[in-house]
C-alpha positions as CSV (number, residue, x, y, z in Angstrom):
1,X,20.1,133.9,92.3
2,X,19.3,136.8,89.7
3,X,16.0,138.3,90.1
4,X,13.8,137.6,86.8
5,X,13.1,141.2,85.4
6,X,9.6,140.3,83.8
7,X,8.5,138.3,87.0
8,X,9.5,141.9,89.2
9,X,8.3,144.1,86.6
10,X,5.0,142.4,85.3
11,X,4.2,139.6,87.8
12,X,4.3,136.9,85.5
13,X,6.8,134.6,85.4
14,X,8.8,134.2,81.7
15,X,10.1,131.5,79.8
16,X,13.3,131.3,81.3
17,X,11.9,131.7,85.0
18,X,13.6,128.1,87.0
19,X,16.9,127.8,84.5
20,X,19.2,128.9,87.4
21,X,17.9,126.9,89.9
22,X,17.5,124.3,88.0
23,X,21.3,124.5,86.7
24,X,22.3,124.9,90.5
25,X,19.9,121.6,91.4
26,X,21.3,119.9,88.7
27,X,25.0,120.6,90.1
28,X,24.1,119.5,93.9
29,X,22.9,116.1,92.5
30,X,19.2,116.6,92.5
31,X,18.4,115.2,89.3
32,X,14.7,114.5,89.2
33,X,14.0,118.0,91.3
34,X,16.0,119.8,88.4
35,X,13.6,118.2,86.1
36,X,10.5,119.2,87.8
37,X,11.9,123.0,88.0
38,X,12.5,123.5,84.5
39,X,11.9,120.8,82.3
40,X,14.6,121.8,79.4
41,X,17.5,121.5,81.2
42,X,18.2,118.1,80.1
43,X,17.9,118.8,76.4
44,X,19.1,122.2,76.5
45,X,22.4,120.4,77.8
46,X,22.4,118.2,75.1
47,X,22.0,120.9,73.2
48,X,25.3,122.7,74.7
49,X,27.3,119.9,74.4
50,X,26.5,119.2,71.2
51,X,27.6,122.8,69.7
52,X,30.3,122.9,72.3
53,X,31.5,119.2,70.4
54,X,30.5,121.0,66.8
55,X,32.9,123.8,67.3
56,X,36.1,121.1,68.0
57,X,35.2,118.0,65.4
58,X,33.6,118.4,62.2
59,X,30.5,116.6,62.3
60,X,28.5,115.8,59.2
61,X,24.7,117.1,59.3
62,X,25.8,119.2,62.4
63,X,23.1,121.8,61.2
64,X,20.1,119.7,60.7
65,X,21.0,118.2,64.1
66,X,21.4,121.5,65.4
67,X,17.9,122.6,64.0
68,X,16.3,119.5,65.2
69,X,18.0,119.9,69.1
70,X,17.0,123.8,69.5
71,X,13.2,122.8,67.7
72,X,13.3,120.5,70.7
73,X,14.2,122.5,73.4
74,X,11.3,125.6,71.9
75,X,8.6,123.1,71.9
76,X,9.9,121.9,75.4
77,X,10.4,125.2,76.6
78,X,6.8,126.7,75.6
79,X,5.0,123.7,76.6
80,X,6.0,123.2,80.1
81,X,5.6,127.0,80.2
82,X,2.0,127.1,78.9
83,X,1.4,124.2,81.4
84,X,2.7,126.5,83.9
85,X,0.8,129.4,83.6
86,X,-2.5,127.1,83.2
87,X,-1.9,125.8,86.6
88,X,-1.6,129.1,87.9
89,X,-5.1,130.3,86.0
């Protein structure tokens, strides 16, 4: 795994800190566990295969829907990182 630059550099972990091994529990089958390590990676796959699908059919609305998935995956993203660093405190 890549080391996280702000974790080495500052101590503190950063938004993105679990994303790869959550992506590489996700791909052994370890569903729940990928959940519990980063908490976007569900929606942040929606997310991916919803522009992936965008860029091959036209899809009407495909910007509010694309608005609405990455507003999702911020408020996801800061949360469960805010609920990190509390836990931590």
């Amino acid at each position: 795994m890549l080391p996280c630059l702000n974790k080495q550099l500052f101590g503190i972990e950063c938004l993105g800190c679990g994303i790869q091994r959550a992506t590489a529990l996700l791909f052994k089958g370890e569903f729940i566990a990928a959940f519990k390590m980063y908490p976007a990676i569900y929606s942040l796959l929606l997310l991916a295969v919803f522009l992936i699908f965008s860029l091959f059919y036209k899809i009407q609305h495909a910007n509010r829907y694309k608005i609405v998935l990455i507003a999702i995956n911020v408020i996801i993203i800061v949360v469960s990182y805010v609920l990190k660093m509390n836990k931590y405190l």
